[in-house]
N, C-alpha and C positions, 0 to 999 in steps of 0.2 A: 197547269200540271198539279201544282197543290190543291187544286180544287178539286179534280178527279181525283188524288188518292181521299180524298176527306171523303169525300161520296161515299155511299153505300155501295157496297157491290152489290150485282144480281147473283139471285137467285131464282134455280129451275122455278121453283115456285112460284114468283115473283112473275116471272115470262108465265106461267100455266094460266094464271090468274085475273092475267091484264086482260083488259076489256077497250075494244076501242069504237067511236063512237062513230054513229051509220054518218051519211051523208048524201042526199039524194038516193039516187032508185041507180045510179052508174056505179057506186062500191064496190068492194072486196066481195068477193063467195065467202061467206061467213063459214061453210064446212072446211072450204078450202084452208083458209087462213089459220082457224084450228086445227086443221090436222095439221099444218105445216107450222103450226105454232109447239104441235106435241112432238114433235119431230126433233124439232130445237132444244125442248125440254130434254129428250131425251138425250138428245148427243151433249149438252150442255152439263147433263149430269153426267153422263160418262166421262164428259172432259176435264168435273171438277175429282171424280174420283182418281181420272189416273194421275191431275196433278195433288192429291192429296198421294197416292202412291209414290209417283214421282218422290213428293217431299221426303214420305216416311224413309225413302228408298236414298234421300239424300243425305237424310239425316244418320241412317244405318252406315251410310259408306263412309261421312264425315266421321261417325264416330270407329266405323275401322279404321279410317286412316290416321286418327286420332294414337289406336293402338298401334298399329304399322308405326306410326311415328316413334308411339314410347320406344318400342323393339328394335326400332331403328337409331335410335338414341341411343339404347341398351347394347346393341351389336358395336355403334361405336363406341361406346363408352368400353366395352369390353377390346373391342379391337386396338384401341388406345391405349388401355391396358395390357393387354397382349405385347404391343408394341415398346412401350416402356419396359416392361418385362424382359422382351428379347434384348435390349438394349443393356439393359441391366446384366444380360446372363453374356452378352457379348461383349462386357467390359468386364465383369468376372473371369470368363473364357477367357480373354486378352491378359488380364493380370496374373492368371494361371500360368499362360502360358510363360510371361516373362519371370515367375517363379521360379519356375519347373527350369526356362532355362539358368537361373541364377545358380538353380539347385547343383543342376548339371555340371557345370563349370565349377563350382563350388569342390563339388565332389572329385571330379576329375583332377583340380589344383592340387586337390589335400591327397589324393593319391599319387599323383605323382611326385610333390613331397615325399610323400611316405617312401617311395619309390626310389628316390633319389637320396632321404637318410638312410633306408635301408643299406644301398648298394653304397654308401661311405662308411657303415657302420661293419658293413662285411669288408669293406678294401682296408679298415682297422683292424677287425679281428684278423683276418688275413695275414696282415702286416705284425702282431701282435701275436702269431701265432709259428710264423717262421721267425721271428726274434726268440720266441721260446725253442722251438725247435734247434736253432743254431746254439742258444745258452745251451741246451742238453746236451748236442754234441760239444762242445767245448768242454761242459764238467765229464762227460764222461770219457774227454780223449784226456782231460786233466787226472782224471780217478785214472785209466789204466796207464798212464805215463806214471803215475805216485806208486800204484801196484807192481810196474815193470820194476821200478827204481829200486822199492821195497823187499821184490822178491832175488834183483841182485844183490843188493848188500845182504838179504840172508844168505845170499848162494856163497859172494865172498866169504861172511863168516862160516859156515860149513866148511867149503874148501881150505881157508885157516887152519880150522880145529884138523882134517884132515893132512895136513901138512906138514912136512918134516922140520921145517923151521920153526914151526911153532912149538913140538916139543925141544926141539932144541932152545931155544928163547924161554922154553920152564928150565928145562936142565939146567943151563946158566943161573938165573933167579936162584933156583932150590941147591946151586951147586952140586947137582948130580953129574957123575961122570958116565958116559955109555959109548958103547963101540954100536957105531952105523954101518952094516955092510955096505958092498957095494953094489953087492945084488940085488938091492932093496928085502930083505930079509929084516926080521925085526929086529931092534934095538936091543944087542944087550949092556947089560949097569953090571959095571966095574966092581968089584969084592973090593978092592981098599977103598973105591969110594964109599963104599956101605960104614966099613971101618972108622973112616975119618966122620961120615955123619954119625955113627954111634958117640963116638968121643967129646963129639961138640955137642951134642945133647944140651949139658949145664948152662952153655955159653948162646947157644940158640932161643931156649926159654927166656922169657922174662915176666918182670911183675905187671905189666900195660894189662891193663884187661883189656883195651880194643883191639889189643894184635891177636894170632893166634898162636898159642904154643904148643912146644912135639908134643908134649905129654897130654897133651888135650884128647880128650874122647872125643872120635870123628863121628858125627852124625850121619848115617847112613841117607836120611832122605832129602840131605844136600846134594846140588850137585857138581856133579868132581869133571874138572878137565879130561882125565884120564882115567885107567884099570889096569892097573897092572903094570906090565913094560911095553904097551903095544898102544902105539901113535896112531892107529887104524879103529878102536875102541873107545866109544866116546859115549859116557853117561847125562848127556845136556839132551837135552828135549828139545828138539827145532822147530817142532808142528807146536800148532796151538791146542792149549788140551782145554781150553777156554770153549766149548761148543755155545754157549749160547751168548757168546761177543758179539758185537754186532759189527754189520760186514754192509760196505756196498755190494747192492742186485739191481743192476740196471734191466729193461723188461726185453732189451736183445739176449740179454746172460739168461734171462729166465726161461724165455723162449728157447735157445740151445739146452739150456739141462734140461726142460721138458720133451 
């Protein structure tokens, strides 16, 4: 087998060329033998041409497949990529989503929180807000109880100063004598009382400067219990001439004078 690849191979030529040697007068047809020897040549050359085809032809498709291979190599090397890729973007995806939910929940806690100081912060003002409301009404059933109070005891003192007892309770004091009908008619002052306080004049004065004495000059824009002989006649001011005193105005009061 090592021998024959060492040989030379044939060539068309080789066969065109050969010569083989007569032998008696019974031999080959010398035409014959050359034609069938060109015969051979020729299919011999066809045969090394389509295998030199053949070759180039194998060589051509080893070396596409050569590329096919790279491309194939390339496709997966790209598809492998691809695939780490997706894996990558599906554990990103994945972490997202556990984000997204943390987020959620997150969000939702802190509102309902919010949610839930709000509505203690409102059950506070609330609470905080009918405790003011009850102080209010308290001061201000306190202020009209103090104004009710107030405006009796002005009413009692008017009614005083309007009262028969009271000038009688001066009469006593000043020693004045007077006749009180019985028809309620006014007051009249006795002539010898007049007389007896002319007399005592001397004895009524004295030296005190804090007291007051007859002879004293009465200042008119004092004011005087009485006017005259009439217990119905009163120079005292009851109202306040003070207008810009300051005054509780609760915003019920405000709203009735408006």
């Amino acid at each position: 087998m090592a021998n024959k690849e060492t040989q030379k191979k044939l060539t068309p030529m080789d066969i065109h060329d050969v010569e083989f040697k007569k032998r008696g007068l019974s031999g080959y047809d010398r035409h014959d033998v050359d034609q069938f020897l060109d015969q051979i040549v020729d299919d011999y050359g066809d045969t090394l041409d389509q295998t030199v085809d053949l070759k180039n032809e194998i060589l051509q498709l080893k070396q596409k497949q050569s590329e096919a291979q790279q491309q194939i190599d390339s496709l997966n090397k790209q598809v492998a990529d691809y695939q780490r890729v997706q894996r990558a973007a599906q554990e990103t995806i994945a972490q997202a989503q556990v984000r997204a939910r943390q987020i959620v929940d997150e969000a939702t806690q802190n509102a309902n929180d919010q949610i839930a100081q709000a509505k203690v912060d409102t059950d506070y003002q609330k609470q905080q807000l009918q405790t003011i409301k009850a102080d209010y009404k308290h001061v201000k059933e306190e202020v009209a109880s103090y104004r009710s109070y107030i405006q009796k005891l002005l009413q009692q003192a008017i009614d005083n100063l309007n009262d028969e007892q009271w000038q009688k309770a001066l009469d006593k004091y000043f020693g004045t004598e007077r006749f009180y009908p019985q028809d309620g008619g006014e007051p009249l002052t006795l002539t010898s009382a007049e007389e007896d306080v002319d007399d005592e004049d001397d004895e009524v004065d004295n030296d005190n400067p804090n007291e007051v004495n007859f002879g004293e000059d009465i200042d008119n824009d004092e004011p005087r219990p009485m006017e005259g002989d009439s217990s119905n006649n009163t120079t005292i001011d009851v109202h306040d001439n003070d207008s810009g005193a300051n005054s509780f105005i609760f915003p019920d009061d405000y709203k009735n004078h408006n």
